[in-house]
BAMI-554788 format. One line per field, with one value per residue (C-alpha): residue number from 1; residue in three letters; x, y, z. Coordinates in nm, 2 decimals, always signed. Layout:
BEGIN
vofi	[NUM ...] $
lovo	[Ala ...] $
xx	[X ...] $
yy	[Y ...] $
zz	[Z ...] $
//
This chain:
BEGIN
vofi	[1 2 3 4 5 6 7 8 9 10 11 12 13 14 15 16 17 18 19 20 21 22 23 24 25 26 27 28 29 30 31 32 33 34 35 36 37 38 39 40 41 42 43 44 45 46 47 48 49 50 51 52 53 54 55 56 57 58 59 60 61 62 63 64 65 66 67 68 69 70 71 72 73 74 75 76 77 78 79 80 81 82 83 84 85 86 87 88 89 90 91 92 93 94 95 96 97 98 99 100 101 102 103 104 105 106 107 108 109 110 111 112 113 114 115 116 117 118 119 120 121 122 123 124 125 126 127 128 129 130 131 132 133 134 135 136 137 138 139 140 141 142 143 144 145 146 147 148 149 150 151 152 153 154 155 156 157 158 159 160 161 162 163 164 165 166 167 168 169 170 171 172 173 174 175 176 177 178 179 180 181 182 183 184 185 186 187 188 189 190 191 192 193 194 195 196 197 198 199 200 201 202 203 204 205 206 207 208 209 210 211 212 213 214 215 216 217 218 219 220 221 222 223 224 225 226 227 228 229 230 231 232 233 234 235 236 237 238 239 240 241 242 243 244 245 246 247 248 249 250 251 252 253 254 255 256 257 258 259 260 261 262 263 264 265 266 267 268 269 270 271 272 273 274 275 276 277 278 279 280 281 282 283 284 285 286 287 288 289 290 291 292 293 294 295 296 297 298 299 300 301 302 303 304 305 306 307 308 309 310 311 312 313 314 315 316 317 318 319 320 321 322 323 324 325 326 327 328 329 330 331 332 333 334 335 336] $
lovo	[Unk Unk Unk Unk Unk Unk Unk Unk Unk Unk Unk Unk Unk Unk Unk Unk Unk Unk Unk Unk Unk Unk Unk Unk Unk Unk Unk Unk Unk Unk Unk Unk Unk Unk Unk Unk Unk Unk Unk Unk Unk Unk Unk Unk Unk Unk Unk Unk Unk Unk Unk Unk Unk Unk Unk Unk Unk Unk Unk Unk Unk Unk Unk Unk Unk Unk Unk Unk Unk Unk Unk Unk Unk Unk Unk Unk Unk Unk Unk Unk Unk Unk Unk Unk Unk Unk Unk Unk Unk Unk Unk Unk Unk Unk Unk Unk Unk Unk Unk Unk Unk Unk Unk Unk Unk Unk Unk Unk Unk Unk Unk Unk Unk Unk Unk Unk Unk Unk Unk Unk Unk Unk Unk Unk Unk Unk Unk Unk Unk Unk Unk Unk Unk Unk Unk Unk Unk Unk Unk Unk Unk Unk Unk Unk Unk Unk Unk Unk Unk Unk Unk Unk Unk Unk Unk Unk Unk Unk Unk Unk Unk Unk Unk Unk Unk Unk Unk Unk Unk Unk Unk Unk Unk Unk Unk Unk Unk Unk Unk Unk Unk Unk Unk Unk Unk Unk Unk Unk Unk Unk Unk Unk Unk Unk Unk Unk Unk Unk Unk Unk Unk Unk Unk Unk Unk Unk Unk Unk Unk Unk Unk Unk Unk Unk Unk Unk Unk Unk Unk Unk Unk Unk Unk Unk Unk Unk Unk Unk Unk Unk Unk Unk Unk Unk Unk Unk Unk Unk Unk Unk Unk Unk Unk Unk Unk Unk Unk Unk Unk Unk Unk Unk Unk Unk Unk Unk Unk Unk Unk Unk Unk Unk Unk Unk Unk Unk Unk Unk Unk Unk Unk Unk Unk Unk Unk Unk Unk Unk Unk Unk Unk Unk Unk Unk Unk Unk Unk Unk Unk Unk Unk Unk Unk Unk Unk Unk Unk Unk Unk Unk Unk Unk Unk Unk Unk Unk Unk Unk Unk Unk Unk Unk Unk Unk Unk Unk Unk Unk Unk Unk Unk Unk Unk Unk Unk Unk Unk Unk Unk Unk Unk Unk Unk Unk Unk Unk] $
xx	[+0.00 +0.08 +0.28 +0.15 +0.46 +0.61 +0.97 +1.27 +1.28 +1.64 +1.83 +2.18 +2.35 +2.29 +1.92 +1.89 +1.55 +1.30 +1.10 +0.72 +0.59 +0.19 +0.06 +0.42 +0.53 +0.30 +0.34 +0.45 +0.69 +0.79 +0.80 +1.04 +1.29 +1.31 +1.47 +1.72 +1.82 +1.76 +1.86 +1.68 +1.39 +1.05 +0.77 +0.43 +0.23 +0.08 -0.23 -0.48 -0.56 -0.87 -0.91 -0.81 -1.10 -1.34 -1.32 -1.23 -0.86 -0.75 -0.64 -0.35 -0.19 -0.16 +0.22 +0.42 +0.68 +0.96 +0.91 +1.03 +1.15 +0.87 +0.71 +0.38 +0.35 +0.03 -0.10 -0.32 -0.35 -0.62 -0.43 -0.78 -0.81 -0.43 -0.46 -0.68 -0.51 -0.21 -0.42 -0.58 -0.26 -0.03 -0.20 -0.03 +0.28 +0.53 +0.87 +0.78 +0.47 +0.58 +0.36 +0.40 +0.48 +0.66 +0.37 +0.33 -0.04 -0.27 -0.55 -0.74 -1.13 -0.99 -0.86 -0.47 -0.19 +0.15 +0.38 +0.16 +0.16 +0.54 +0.31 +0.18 +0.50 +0.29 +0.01 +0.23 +0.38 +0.04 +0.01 +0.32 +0.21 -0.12 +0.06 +0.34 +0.08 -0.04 +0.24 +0.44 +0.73 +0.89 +0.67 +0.85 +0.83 +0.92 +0.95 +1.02 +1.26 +1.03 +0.72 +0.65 +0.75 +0.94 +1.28 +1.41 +1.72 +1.50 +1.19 +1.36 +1.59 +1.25 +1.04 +1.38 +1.35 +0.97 +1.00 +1.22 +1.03 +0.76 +0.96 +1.05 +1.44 +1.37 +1.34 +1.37 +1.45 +1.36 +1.62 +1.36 +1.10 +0.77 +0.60 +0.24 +0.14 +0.24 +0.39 +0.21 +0.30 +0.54 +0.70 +0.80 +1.00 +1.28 +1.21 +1.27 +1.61 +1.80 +1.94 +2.25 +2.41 +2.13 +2.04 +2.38 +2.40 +2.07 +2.25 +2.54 +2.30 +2.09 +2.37 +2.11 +1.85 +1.86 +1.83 +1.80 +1.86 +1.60 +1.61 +1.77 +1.96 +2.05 +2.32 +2.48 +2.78 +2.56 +2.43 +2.81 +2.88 +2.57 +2.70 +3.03 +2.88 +2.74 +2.39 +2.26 +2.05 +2.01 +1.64 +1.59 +1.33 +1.22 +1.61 +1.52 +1.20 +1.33 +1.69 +1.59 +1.91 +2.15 +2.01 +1.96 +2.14 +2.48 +2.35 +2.35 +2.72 +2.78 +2.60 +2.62 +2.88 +2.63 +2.53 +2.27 +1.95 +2.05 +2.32 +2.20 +1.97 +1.84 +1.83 +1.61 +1.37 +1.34 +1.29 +0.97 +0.84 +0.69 +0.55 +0.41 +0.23 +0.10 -0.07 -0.25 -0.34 -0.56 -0.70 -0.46 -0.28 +0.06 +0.11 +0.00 +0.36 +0.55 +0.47 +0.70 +0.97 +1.03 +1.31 +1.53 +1.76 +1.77 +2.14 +2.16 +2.17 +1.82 +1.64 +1.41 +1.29 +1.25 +1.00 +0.86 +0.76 +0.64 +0.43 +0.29 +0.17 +0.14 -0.19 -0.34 -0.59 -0.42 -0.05 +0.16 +0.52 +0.57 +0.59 +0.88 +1.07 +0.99 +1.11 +1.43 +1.52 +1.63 +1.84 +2.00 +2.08 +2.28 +2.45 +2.56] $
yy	[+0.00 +0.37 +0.55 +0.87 +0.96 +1.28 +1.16 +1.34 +1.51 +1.61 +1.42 +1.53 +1.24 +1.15 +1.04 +0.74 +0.71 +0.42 +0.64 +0.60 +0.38 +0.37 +0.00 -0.10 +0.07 -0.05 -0.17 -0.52 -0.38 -0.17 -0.37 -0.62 -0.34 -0.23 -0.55 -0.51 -0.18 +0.06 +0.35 +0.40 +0.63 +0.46 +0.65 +0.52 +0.54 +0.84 +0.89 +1.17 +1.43 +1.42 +1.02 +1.12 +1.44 +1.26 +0.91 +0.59 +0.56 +0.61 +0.19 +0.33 +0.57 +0.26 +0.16 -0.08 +0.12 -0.07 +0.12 +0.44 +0.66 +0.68 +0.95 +1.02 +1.13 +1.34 +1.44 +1.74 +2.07 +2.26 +2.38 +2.38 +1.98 +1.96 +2.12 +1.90 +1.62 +1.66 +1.78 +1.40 +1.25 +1.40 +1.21 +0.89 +0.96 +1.01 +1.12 +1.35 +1.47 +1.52 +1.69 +1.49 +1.73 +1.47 +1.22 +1.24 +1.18 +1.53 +1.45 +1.25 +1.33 +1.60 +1.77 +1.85 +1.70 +1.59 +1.69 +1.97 +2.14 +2.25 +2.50 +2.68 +2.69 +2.97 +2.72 +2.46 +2.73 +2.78 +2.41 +2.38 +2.64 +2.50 +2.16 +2.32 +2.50 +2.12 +1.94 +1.84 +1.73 +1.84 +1.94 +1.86 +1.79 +1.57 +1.74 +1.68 +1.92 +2.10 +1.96 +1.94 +2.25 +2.39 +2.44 +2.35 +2.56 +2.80 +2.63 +2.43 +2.75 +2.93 +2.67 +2.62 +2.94 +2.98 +2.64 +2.80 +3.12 +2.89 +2.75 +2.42 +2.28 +1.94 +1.85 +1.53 +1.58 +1.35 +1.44 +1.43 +1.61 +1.49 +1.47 +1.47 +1.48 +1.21 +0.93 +0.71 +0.74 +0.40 +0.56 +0.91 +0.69 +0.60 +0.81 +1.16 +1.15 +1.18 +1.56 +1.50 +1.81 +2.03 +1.89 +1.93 +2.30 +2.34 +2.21 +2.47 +2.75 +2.62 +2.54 +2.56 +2.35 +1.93 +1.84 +1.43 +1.33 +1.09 +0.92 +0.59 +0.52 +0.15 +0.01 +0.19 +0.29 +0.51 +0.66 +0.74 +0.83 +1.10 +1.16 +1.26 +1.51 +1.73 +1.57 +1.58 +1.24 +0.98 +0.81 +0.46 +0.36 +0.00 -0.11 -0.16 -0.32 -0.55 -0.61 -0.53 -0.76 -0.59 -0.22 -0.27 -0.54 -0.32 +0.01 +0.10 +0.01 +0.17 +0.49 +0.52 +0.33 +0.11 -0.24 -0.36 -0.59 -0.88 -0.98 -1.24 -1.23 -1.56 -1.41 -1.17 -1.46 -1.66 -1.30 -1.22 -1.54 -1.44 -1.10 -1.38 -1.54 -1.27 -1.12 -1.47 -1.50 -1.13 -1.34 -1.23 -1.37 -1.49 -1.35 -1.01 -1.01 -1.26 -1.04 -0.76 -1.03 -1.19 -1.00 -1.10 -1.31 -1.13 -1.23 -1.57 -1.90 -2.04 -1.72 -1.84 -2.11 -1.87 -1.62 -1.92 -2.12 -1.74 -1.69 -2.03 -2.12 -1.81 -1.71 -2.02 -2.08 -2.18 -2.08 -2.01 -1.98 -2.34 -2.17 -1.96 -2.24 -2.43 -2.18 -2.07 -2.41 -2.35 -2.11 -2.28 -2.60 -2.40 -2.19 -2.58] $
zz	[+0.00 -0.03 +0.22 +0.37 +0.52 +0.33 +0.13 +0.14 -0.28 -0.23 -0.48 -0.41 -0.65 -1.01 -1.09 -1.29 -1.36 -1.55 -1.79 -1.74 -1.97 -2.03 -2.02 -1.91 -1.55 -1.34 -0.97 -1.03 -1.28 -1.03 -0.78 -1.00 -1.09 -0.71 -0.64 -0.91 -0.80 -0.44 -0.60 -0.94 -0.93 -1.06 -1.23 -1.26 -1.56 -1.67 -1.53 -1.65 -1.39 -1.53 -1.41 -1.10 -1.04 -1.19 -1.26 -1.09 -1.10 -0.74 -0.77 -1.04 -0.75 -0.47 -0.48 -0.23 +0.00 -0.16 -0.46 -0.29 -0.43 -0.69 -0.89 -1.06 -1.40 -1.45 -1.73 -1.83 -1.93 -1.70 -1.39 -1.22 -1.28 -1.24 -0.86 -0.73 -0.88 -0.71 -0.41 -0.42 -0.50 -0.26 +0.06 -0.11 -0.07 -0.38 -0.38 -0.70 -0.90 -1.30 -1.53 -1.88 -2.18 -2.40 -2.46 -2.86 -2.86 -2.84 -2.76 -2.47 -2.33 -2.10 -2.37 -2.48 -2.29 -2.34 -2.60 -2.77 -2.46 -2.57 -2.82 -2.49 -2.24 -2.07 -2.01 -1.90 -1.58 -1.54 -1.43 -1.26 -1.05 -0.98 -0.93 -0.66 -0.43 -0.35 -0.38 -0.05 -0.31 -0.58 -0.91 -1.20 -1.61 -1.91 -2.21 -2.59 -2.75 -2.98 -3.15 -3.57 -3.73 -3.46 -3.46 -3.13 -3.08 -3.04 -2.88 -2.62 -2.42 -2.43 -2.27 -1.98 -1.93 -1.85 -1.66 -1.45 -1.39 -1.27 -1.05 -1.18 -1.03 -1.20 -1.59 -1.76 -2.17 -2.42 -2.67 -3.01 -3.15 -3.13 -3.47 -3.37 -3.79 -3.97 -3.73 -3.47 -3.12 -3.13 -3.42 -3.24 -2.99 -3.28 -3.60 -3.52 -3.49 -3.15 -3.06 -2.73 -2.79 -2.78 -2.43 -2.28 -2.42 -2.22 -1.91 -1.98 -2.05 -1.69 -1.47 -1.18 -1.31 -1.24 -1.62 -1.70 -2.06 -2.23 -2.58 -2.66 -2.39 -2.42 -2.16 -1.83 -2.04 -2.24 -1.91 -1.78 -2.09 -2.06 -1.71 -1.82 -2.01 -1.74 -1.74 -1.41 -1.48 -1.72 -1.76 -1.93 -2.12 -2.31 -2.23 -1.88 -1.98 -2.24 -2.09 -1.71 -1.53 -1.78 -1.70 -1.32 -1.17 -1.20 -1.15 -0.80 -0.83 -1.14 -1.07 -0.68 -0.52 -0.36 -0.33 -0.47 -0.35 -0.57 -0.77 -1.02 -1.26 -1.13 -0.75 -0.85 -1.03 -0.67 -0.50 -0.67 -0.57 -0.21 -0.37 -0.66 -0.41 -0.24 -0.56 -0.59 -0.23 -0.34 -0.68 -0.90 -1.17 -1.26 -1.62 -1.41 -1.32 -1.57 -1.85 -1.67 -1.65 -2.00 -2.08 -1.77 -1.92 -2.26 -2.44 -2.26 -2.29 -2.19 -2.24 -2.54 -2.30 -2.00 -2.24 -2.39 -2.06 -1.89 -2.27 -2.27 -1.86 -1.71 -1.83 -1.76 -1.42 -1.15 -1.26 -0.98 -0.87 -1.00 -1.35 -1.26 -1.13 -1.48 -1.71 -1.45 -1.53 -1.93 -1.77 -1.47 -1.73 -1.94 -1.65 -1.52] $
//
């Protein structure tokens, strides 16, 4: 469950994040990529202020306290909805509350959000601002570097700037345009093509403002390589979700000097097991989870049989943690 204790937001060291992913970042996922790494900071799917104020979404804001620390991703464009949102929100718990202005679809029932709000930077401070005078924690946003048409060494200082003037210490940048005519959502995530430069001039030109790079970002030497460069974070997307154990298992060393929860890919396989069979105690069901951990063993020996074995048996009534220990077994053959 949630905690209601307020979190410390002071994130003195490098932030390596795992991008929030609709359909993908959920709390199981979550949950899985906790053990992997203590340091990492989680995101939950985006969730619509709007679900929040007036639907029936309060379920997607419950999290386990091992998550922490873990941020919301709201999105929206109405401060008004936005405020009470966060207002709502707030009592769970989070470590952070990000407004999303990088989702390359325009349009949901509540009206614009995401990446076409970088069109009305103005708007968006507007929302921050709203956001902040309910938020115990730090208000922050993801952002594309310009959107269609617009020519980003020019769009991107501008909307810094009035971030900043708002009030905003904390921005994550996905380093491509959005093209929200002509290519789908999945496509924006590889077509437009990648722009590092321009987000580590922005980190020169806003020496005071905690700026994250985002944009294929595949393996932990590509995050100390972004490091190296001044960035103040690096956030990971679909690597950590399709190569998790490559992504996270290393990290907290890596990246912090720490030592991590687990140090095998296969550790972390048995350690889900009790929070496995927990979620089945509650009625739910295996592939629930499994589907969050096909990719653990991505690159071995014994990983087709892994996916196939989770693909196959978790879905079915009555699966439980005997299916992990069937398809850990391609794995643990060839490791002999």
């Amino acid at each position: 469950m949630a905690d209601t204790n307020k979190k410390s937001n002071n994130f003195n060291m490098p932030v390596f994040a795992i991008a929030p992913m609709m359909d993908w970042t959920d709390r199981h996922c979550r949950f899985f990529h906790r053990l992997m790494s203590r340091e990492a900071l989680l995101y939950t799917e985006m969730v619509t202020a709007a679900a929040i104020t007036k639907g029936d979404a309060l379920h997607l804001l419950d999290y386990d306290v091992s998550e922490h620390p873990v941020a919301l991703q709201l999105g929206g464009s109405d401060p008004a909805d936005l405020s009470e949102a966060v207002k709502i929100a707030a009592t769970f718990g989070y470590d952070e509350i990000n407004l999303n202005v990088g989702c390359p679809s325009d349009r949901v029932q509540s009206g614009c959000f995401g990446a076409v709000l970088m069109r009305q930077p103005d708007l968006v401070a507007d929302c921050v601002k709203a956001m902040q005078d309910q938020s115990p924690v730090d208000v922050t946003v993801k952002c594309r570097i310009g959107v269609d048409e617009q020519d980003p060494e020019v769009v991107l200082p501008r909307f810094l700037e009035t971030m900043a003037g708002a009030g905003v210490k904390r921005m994550t940048v996905h380093a491509r345009k959005a093209w929200l005519e002509g290519l789908s959502p999945k496509q924006n995530r590889d077509v437009p093509p990648l722009d590092y430069p321009l987000v580590y001039r922005m980190k020169t030109s806003f020496p005071d403002m905690h700026l994250s790079i985002n944009g294929g970002v595949m393996s932990l030497d590509e995050v100390e390589a972004h490091l190296a460069e001044g960035m103040d974070g690096v956030m990971v997307g679909r690597a950590a979700y399709h190569s998790p154990a490559d992504l996270l298992l290393e990290a907290d060393t890596r990246i912090f000097g720490k030592q991590g929860q687990v140090r095998t890919a296969e550790d972390a396989a048995i350690a889900m097991l009790p929070y496995i069979e927990a979620h089945l105690a509650t009625g739910g069901r295996l592939n629930q989870i499994t589907r969050h951990m096909l990719g653990l063993f991505a690159g071995r020996p014994g990983a087709r049989g892994w996916k196939r074995t989770l693909s196959e048996q978790a879905h079915r009534d009555g699966a439980g943690p005997e299916v992990i220990l069937r398809a850990l077994d391609h794995v643990t053959r060839h490791a002999a």
